[in-house]
C-alpha positions in Angstrom: -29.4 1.0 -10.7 -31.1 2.5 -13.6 -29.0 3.9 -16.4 -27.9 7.6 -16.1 -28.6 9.6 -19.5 -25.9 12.2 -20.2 -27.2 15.3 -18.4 -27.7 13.0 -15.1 -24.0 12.0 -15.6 -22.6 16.1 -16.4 -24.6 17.0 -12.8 -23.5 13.6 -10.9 -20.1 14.7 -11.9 -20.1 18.3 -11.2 -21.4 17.6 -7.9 -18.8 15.0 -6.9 -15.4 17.2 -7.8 -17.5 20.4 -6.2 -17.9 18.2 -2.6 -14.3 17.1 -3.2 -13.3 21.2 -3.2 -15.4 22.6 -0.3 -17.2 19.6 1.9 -20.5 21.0 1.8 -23.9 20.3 -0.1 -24.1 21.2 -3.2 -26.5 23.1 -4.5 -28.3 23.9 -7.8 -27.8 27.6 -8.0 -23.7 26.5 -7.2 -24.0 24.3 -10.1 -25.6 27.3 -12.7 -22.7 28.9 -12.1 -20.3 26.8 -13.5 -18.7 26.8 -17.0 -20.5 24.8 -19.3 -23.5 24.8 -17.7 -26.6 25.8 -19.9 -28.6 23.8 -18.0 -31.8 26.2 -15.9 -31.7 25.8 -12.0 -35.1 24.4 -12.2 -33.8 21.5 -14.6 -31.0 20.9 -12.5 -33.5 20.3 -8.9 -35.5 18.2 -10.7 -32.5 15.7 -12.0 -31.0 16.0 -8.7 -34.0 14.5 -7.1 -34.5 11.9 -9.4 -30.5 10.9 -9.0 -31.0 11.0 -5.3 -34.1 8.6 -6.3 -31.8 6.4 -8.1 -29.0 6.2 -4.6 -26.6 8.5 -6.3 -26.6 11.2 -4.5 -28.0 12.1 -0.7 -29.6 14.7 1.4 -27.7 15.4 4.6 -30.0 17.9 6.0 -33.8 19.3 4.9 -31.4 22.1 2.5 -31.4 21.7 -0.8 -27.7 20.3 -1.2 -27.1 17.1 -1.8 -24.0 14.9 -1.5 -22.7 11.9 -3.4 -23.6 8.7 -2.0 -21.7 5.8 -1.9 -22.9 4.8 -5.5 -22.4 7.9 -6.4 -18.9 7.8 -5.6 -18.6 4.4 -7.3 -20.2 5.4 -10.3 -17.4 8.4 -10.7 -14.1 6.5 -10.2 -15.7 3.9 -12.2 -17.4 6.0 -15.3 -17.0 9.8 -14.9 -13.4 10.3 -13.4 -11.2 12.2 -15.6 -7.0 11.4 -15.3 -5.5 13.8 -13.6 -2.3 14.9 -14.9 1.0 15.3 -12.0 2.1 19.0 -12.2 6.0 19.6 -12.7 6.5 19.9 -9.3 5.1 16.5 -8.4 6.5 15.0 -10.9 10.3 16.3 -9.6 9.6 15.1 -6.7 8.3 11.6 -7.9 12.3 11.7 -9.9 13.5 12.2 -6.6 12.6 8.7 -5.7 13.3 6.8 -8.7 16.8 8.4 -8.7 17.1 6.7 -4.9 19.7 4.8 -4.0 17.6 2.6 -1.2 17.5 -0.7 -2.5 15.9 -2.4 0.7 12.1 -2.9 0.1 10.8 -1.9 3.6 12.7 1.4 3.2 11.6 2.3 -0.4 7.7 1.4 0.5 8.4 3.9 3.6 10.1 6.8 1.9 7.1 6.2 -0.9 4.7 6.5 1.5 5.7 9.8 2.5 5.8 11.0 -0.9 2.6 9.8 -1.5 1.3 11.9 1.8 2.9 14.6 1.1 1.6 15.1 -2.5 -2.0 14.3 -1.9 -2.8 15.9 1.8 -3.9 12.2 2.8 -2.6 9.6 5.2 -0.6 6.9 3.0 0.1 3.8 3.7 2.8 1.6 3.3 2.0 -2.3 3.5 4.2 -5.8 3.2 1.3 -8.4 3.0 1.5 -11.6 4.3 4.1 -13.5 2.4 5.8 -10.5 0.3 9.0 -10.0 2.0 9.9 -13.5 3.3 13.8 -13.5 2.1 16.7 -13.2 3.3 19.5 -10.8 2.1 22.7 -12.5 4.1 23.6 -14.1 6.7 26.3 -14.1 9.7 27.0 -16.9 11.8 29.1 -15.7 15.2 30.8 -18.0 17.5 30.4 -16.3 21.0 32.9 -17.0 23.8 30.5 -19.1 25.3 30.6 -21.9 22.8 26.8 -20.6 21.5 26.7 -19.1 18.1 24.5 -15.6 17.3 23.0 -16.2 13.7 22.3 -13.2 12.5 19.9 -12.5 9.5 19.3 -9.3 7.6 16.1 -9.3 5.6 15.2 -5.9 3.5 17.1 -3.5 6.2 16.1 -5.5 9.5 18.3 -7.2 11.3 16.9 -10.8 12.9 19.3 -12.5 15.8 18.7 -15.9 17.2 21.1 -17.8 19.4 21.6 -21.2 19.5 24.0 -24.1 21.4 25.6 -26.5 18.9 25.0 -30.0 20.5 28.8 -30.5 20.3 31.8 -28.0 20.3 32.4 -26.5 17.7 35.1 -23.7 15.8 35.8 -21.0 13.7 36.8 -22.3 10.8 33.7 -24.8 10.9 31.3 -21.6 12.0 32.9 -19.9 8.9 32.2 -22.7 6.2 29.2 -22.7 7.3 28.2 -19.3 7.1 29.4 -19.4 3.1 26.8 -22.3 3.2 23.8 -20.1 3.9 24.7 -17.6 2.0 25.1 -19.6 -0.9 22.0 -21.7 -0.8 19.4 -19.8 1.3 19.8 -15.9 0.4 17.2 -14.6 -1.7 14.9 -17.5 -1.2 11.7 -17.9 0.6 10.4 -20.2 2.7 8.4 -22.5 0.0 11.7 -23.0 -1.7 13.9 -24.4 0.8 13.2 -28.1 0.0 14.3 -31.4 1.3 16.8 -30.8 -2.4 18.2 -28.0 -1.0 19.1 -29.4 2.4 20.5 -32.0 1.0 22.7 -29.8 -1.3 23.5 -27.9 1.6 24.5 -31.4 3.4 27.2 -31.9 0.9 28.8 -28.6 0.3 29.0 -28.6 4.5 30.5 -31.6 4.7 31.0 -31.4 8.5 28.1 -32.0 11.0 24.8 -32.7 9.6 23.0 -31.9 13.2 24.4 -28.5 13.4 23.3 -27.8 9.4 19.9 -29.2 9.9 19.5 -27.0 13.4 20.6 -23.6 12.0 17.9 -24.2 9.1 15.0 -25.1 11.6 16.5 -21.6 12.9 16.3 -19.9 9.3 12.9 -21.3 8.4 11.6 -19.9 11.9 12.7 -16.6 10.5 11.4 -16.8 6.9 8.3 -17.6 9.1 8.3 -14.4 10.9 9.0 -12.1 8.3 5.5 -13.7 6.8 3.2 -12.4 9.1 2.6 -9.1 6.8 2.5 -5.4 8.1 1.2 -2.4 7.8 3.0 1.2 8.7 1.2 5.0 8.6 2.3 8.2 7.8 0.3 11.2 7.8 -2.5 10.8 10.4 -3.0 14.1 11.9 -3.4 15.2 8.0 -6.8 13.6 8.2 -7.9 15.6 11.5 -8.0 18.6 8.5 -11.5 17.0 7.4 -14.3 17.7 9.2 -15.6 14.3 8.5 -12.8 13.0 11.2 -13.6 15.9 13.9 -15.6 13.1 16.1 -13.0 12.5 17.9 -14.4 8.9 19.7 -14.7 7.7 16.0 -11.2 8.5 14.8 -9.5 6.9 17.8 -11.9 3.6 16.6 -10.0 4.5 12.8 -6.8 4.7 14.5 -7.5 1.2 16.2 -8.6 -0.2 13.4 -5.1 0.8 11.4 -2.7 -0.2 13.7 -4.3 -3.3 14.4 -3.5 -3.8 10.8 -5.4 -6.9 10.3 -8.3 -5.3 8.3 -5.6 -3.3 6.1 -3.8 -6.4 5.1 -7.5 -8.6 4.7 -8.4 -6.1 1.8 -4.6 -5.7 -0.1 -4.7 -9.8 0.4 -8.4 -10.3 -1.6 -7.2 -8.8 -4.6 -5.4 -11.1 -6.7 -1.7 -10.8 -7.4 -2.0 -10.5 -11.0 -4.6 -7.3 -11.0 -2.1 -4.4 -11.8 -4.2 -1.5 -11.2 -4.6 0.7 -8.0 -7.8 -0.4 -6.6 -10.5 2.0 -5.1 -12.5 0.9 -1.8 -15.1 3.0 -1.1 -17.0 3.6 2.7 -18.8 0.2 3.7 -17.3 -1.9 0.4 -14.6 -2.3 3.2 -16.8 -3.8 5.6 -15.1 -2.4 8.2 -17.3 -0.5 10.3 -15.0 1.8 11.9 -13.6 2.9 8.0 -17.3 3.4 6.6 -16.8 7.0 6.4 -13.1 6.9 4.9 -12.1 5.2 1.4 -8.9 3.7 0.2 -6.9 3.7 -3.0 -3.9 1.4 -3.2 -1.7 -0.4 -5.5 0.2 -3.5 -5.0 4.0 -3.3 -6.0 6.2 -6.3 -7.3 9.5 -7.5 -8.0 10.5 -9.9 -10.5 6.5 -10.8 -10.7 6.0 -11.1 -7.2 4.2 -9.0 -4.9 6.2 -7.7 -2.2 4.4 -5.0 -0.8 1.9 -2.1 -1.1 1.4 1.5 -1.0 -1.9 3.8 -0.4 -4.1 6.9 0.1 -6.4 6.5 2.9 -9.0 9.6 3.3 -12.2 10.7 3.4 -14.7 9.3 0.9 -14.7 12.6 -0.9 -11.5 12.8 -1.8 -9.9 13.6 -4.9 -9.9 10.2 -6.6 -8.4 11.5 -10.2 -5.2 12.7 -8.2 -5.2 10.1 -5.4 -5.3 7.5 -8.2 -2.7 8.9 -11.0 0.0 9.7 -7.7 -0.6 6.2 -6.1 -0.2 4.6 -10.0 3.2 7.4 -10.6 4.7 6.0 -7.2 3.9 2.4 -8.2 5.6 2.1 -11.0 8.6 4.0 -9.8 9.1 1.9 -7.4 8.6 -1.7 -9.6 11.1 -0.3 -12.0 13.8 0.3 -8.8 13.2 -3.0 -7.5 13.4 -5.0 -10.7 17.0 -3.5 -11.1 17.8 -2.3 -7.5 18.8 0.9 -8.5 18.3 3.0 -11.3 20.4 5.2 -13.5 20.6 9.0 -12.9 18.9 10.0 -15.7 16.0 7.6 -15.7 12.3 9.3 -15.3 9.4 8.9 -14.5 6.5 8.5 -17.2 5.2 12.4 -17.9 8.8 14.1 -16.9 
């Protein structure tokens, strides 16, 4: 791309956040109009053709208007995007969360998720990636009438149950000891961490039979192995049948598919490395994605204790409003990182800009 000298930049810009506002071409008599501009009409036409020359901007029809491109989209979040500052009322509400008192992850990505929806007119997005929530909070071991025990496992607010037959008989007190087992050895880990060490640990604080241990923890691993699989959950769909760029119906149920099919979603949170800390902006085709060529997606992967357990995003049209999408998607982020690095938070605490 050749490099854009300032005046290309001030009418890229102008015509980016004026799309953004109304969803039509923009024009150069529109862009006379605006404050600031002292720039003719006939000055304007001529560096809007020459930016559409260069892929940043494109003609939809044989008007005059012009619309960003792809590029041109690009070359805003990337270079012209200004921060966009969350008005008092957004900001209450993003207190609202960080005074929560949910502690589980699956329910504090889901009630961010809304919040993120809500604020920003877009569908959100609330995704555990493969591998982000693979622990388990406690454990109950239940000896059924039937000589079968239920082991039931609770894992950031859902409740896992598998049954298995002891090989021998077996009774409540040795059900019991071995319930304080698991919970002392195996809560809060994930699957990479339950070693050969650890069973052996567990061996010796059981001290009863080794075949029943070693057959509950096949059972916990199996689990930990579910919980990896990653998933993705939406909120706010019918706010995207507002844009006229979803009115084709046939192509938003192929969006739809695409989304709860989730594989696509969790591909691009997964390529981006667990150490970039920034919300990340995918724009039309950078998805590859067929079906999400039209749409763009801001997210931002959230950790605890330096480990990512999940995500949150805006998915919308590729006009959006990137300076708000972005600054409400980073507000919510952090909000959440700070909860889940102490469970709770006090009263008091706010969020950065209340």
């Amino acid at each position: 791309m050749d490099k854009l000298n300032e005046r290309k930049k001030l009418i890229l810009k102008a015509i980016v956040e004026a799309h953004v506002r109304n969803g039509e071409p923009v024009g150069s008599t529109a862009l006379t109009r605006r404050d600031g501009f002292s720039i003719s009409s006939a000055t304007i036409r001529n560096e809007m053709a020459e930016l559409e020359r260069m892929g940043y901007l494109e003609q939809p029809h044989t008007s005059s208007g012009r619309v960003p491109s792809e590029s041109g989209y690009r070359f805003y979040v990337d270079s012209l995007m200004q921060h966009y500052d969350m008005q008092q009322s957004e900001l209450t509400r993003l207190n609202a969360l960080a005074r929560t008192r949910l502690a589980e992850v699956d329910k504090l990505l889901d009630t961010a998720s809304k919040l993120a929806a809500a604020l920003t007119n877009y569908s959100s997005l609330a995704v555990r990636p493969k591998g982000g929530a693979g622990v388990i909070d406690s454990f109950r071991l239940v000896l059924l009438a039937d000589g079968s025990l239920m082991l039931i496992a609770t894992a950031n607010g859902v409740v896992k149950t598998k049954q298995l037959m002891p090989r021998e008989p077996t009774d409540e007190e040795t059900v019991e000891k071995l319930e304080k087992v698991l919970n002392d050895h195996l809560t809060g880990k994930y699957l990479e961490q339950i070693t050969m060490q650890t069973v052996l640990m567990m061996e010796k604080d059981f001290g009863e039979d080794d075949a029943l241990l070693q057959s509950v923890v096949k059972t916990v691993c199996s689990m930990l192995d579910s919980l990896d699989d990653g998933e993705v959950r939406l909120t706010g769909v019918n706010r995207l049948l507002e844009y006229p760029e979803y009115s084709d119906i046939g192509k938003f149920k192929d969006l739809l598919s695409v989304l709860e099919e989730k594989r696509d979603i969790l591909k691009l949170v997964d390529e981006v490395g667990d150490r970039e800390e920034n919300s990340q902006v995918i724009i039309g085709s950078e998805s590859e994605v067929e079906e999400m060529r039209d749409s763009s997606i801001v997210f931002r992967k959230i950790r605890r204790n330096g480990r990512v357990v999940g995500a949150i995003g805006i998915l919308g049209p590729r006009r959006m409003d990137y300076s708000k999408v972005i600054s409400t998607v980073d507000c919510i982020a952090e909000s959440l990182e700070g909860l889940l690095s102490q469970n709770l938070l006090d009263d008091g605490k706010q969020v950065k800009g209340q």
